[in-house]
Residue frames as qw, qx, qy, qz and C-alpha x, y, z in Angstrom:
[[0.325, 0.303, 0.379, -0.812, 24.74, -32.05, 42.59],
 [0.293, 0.527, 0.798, 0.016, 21.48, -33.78, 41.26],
 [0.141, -0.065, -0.224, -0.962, 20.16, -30.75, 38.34],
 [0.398, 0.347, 0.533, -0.661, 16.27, -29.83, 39.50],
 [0.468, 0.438, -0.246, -0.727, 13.91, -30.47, 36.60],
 [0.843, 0.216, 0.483, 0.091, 12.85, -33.91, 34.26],
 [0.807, 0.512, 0.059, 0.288, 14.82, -33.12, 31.49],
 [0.575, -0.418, 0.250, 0.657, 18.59, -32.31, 31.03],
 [0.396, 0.894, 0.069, -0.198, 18.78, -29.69, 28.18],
 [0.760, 0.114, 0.150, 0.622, 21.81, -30.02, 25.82],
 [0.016, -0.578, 0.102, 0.810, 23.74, -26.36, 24.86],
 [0.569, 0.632, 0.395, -0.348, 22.58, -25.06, 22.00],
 [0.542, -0.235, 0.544, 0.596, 23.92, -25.21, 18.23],
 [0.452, 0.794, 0.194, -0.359, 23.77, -22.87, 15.56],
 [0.796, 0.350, 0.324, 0.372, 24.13, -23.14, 12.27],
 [0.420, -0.048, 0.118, 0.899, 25.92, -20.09, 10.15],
 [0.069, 0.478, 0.312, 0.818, 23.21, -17.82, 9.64],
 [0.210, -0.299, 0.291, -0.884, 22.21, -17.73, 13.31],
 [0.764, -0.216, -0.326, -0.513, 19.51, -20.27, 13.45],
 [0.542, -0.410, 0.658, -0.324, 19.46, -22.63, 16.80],
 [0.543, 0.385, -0.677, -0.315, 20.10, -26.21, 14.61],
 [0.293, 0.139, -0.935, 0.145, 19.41, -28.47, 17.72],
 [0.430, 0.018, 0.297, -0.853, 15.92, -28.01, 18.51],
 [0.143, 0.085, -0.978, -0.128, 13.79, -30.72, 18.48],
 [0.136, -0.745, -0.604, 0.248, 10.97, -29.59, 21.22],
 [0.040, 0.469, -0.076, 0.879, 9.60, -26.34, 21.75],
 [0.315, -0.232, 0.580, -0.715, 8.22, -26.01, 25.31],
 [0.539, -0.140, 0.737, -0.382, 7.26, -29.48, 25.35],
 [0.697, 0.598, 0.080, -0.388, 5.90, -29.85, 22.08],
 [0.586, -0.255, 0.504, 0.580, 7.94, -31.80, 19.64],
 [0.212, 0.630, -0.233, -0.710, 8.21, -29.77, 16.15],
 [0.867, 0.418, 0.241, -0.127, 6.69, -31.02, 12.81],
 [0.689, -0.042, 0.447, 0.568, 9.17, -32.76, 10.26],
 [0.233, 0.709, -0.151, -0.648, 10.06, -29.58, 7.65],
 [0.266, -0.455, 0.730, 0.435, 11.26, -31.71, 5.38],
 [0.212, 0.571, 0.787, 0.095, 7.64, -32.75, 3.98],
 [0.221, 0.751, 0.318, -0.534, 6.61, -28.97, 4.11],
 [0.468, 0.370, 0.441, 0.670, 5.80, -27.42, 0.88],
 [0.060, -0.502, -0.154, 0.849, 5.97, -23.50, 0.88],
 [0.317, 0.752, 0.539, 0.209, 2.63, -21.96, -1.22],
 [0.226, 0.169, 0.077, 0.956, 3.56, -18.60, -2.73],
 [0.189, 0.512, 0.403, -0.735, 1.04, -15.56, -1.50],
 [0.083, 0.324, 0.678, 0.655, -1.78, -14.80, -3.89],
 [0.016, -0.915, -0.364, -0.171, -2.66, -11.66, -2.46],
 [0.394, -0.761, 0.127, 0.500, -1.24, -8.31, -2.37],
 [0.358, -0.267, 0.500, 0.742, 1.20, -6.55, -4.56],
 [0.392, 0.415, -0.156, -0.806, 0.18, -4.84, -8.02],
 [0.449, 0.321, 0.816, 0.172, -1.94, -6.90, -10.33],
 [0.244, 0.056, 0.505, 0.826, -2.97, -5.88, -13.85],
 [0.212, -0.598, -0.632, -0.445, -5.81, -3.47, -14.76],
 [0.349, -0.663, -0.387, 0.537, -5.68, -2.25, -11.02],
 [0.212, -0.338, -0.018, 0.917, -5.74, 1.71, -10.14],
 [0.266, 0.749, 0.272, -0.543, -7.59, 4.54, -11.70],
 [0.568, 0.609, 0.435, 0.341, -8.07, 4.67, -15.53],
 [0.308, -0.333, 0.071, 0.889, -5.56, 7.30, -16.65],
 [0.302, 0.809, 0.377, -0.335, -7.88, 10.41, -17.94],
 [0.608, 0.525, 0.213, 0.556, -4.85, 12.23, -20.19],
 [0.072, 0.939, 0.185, 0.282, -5.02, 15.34, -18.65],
 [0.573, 0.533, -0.163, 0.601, -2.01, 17.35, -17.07],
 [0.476, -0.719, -0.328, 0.387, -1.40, 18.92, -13.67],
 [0.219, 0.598, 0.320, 0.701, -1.23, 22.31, -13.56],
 [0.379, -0.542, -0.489, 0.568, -0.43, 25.04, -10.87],
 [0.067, -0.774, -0.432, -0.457, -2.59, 28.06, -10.80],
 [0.333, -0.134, -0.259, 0.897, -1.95, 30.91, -8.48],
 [0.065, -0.571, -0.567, -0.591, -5.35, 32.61, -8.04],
 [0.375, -0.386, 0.343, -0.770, -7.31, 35.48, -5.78],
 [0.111, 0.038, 0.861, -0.495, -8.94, 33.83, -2.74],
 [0.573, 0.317, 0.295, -0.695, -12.59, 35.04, -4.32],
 [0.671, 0.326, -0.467, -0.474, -12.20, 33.43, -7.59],
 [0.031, -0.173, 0.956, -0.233, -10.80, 30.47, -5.40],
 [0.304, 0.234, 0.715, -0.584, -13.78, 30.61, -3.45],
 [0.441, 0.482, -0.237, -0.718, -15.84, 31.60, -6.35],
 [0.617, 0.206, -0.690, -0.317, -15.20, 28.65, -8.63],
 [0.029, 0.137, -0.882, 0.450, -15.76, 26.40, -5.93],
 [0.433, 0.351, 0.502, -0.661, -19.04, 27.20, -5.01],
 [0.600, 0.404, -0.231, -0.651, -19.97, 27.17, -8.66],
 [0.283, 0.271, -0.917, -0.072, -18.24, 23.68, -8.94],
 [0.180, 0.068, 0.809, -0.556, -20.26, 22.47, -5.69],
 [0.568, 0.408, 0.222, -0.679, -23.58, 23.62, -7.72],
 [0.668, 0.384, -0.486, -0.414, -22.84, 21.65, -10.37],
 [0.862, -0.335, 0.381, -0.023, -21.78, 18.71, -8.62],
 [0.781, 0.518, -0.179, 0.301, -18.26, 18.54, -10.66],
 [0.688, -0.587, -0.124, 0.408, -15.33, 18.77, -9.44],
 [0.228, -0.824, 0.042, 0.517, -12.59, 21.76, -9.37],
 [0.501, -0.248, 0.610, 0.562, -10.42, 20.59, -12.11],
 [0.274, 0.342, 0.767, 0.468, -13.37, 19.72, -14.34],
 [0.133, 0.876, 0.463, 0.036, -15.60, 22.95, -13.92],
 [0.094, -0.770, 0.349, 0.525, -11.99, 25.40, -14.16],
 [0.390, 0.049, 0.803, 0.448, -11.35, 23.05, -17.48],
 [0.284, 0.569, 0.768, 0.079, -15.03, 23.81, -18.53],
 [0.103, -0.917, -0.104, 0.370, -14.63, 27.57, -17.72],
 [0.377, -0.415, 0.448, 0.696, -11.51, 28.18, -19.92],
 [0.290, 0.059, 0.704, 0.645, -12.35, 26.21, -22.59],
 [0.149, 0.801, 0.580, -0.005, -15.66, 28.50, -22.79],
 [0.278, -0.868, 0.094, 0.401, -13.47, 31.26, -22.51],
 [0.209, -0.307, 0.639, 0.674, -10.78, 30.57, -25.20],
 [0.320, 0.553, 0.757, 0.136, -14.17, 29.84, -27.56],
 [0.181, 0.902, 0.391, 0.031, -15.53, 32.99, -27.20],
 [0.207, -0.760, 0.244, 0.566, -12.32, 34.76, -27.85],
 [0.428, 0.095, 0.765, 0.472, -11.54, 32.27, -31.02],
 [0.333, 0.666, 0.655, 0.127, -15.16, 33.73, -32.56]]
């Protein structure tokens, strides 16, 4: 029997890690010679020096307050345009002052 088709396809042959080693065309196309390619390393991505947020010093800290003073220092934060950390920071250390005097 006469096989339908213009080309006869050979079986295929792989190598040891799995790779088809007798390829020559892909769907008509013949493949470029690797053996000239030269692999460029990526130069983007991944960490690069200087990146990220300038470390401030300060400490995390977990607070356990009422819901009003919650709500409380907020709002005062919001009026100042500062944020929670820096206007409960600002509060203390006004607080331990006037006890110090």
């Amino acid at each position: 029997m006469k096989p339908i088709g213009k080309h006869i396809h050979s079986k295929p042959v792989f190598d040891r890690e799995g790779y088809q080693s007798n390829l020559d065309s892909l769907n008509g196309e013949h493949l470029p010679d690797l053996s000239k390619a030269v692999a460029k390393p990526f130069k983007h991505g991944g960490a690069r020096p200087g990146a990220g947020r300038r470390a401030s010093g300060n400490k995390p800290i977990l607070l356990r307050l009422p819901p009003r003073t919650i709500v409380r220092l907020r709002r005062l934060a919001r009026r100042q345009n500062k944020g929670n950390s820096v206007m409960a920071g600002e509060l203390l250390e006004a607080g331990l002052s006037h006890q110090r005097a």
